[in-house]
N, C-alpha and C positions, 0 to 999 in steps of 0.2 A: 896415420898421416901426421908428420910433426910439421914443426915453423917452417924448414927449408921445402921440404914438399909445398905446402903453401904459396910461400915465396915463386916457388918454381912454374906453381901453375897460375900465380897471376901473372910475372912473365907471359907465359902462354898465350893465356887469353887477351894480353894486349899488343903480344908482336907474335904470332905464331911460325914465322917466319925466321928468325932471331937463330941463327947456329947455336950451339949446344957450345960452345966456347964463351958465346957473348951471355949463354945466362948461367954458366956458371962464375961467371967474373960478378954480375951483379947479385947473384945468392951466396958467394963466399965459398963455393968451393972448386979441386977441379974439375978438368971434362969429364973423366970417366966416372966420379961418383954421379954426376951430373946426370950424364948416360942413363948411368944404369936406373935412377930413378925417375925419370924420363919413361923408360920401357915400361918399369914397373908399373908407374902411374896409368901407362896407356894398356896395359894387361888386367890393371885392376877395374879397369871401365871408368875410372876419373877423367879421363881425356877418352871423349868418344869419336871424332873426328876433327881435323882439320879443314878450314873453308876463307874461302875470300869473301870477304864482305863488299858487296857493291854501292853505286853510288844509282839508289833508284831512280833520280831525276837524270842522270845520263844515260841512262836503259830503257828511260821513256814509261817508269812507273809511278806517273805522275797523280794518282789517285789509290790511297788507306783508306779502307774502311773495315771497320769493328761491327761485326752484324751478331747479335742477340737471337739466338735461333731458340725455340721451342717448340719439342716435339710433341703431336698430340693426347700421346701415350707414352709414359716413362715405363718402358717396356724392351726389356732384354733383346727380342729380335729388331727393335727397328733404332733402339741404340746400335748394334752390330751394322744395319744397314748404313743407317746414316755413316757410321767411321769410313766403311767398306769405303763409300763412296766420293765421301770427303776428301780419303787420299788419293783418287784418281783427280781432284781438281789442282791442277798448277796452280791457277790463282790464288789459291787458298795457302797462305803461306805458315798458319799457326792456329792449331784446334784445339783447344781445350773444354773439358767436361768441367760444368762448374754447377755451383749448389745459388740457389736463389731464386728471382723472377723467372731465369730463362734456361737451360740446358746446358747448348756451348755456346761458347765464343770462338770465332774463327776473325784473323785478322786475311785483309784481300787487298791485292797490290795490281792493281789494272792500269790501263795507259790512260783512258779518260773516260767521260761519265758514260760514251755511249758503252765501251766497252763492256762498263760494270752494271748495266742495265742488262745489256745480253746474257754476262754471266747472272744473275738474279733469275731472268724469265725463263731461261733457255736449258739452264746449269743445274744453278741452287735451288729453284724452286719444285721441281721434277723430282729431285729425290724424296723415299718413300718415307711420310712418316711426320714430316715437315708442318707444323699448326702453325706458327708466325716466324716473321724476318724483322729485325728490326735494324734497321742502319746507321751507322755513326761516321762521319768522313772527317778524317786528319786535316784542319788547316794550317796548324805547323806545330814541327816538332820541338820540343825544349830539353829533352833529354833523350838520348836512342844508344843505349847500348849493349854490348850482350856480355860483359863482364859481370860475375856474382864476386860479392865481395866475399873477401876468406879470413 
């Protein structure tokens, strides 16, 4: 991956949208070298998918929160369980396993607090393996974006 690769896929990632004419005019070259490393980049697994970014409080996902889950046992099968099951929850919009106080982190996008009470009792707390939940709710955001710098 050189400079223009780079160049190419921060493009990307800030107008994904953007014809193949319009970023090669701002990376300096033309369309088809453009193209072709366009292709490449998305063969190579550098560009995993394309998506629309929404506007959560127009879709009525008026409630983030960050919940610190630990399992009671750091144990291979109920790591497996907990993932298994994690990706069945919609609301659950971002899982990661992480090293510290707590297990994972999962961040959850619900419409209001009854909501994310239901999911907690109903959802998250059911699945096997679960020792604590702890909760964090977004009062506002300062920075939100999914751009990695290159």
């Amino acid at each position: 991956m050189d400079i223009v690769d780079r160049k190419i896929l921060m493009e990307l990632q800030q107008n994904a949208k953007q014809n193949t004419k319009e970023i090669a005019t701002k990376v300096g070259l033309t369309v088809t070298p453009t193209y072709e490393r366009i292709k490449k980049l998305e063969q190579n697994g550098l560009v995993k998918k394309y998506v629309a970014l929404l506007d959560r409080n127009l879709i009525g996902k008026h409630i983030i929160a960050y919940c610190q889950i630990t399992l009671y046992k750091h144990q291979k099968e109920l790591i497996d369980v907990f993932k298994k099951s994690i990706l069945g929850l919609p609301e659950v919009m971002e899982c990661h396993h992480v090293s510290g106080n707590f297990d994972f982190l999962i961040k959850v996008a619900v419409e209001d607090m009854n909501q994310f009470q239901e999911f907690i009792n109903e959802r998250l707390s059911v699945v096997e393996g679960i020792s604590t939940i702890h909760s964090s709710f977004v009062m506002n955001s300062y920075k939100n974006t999914t751009v990695f710098p290159l």
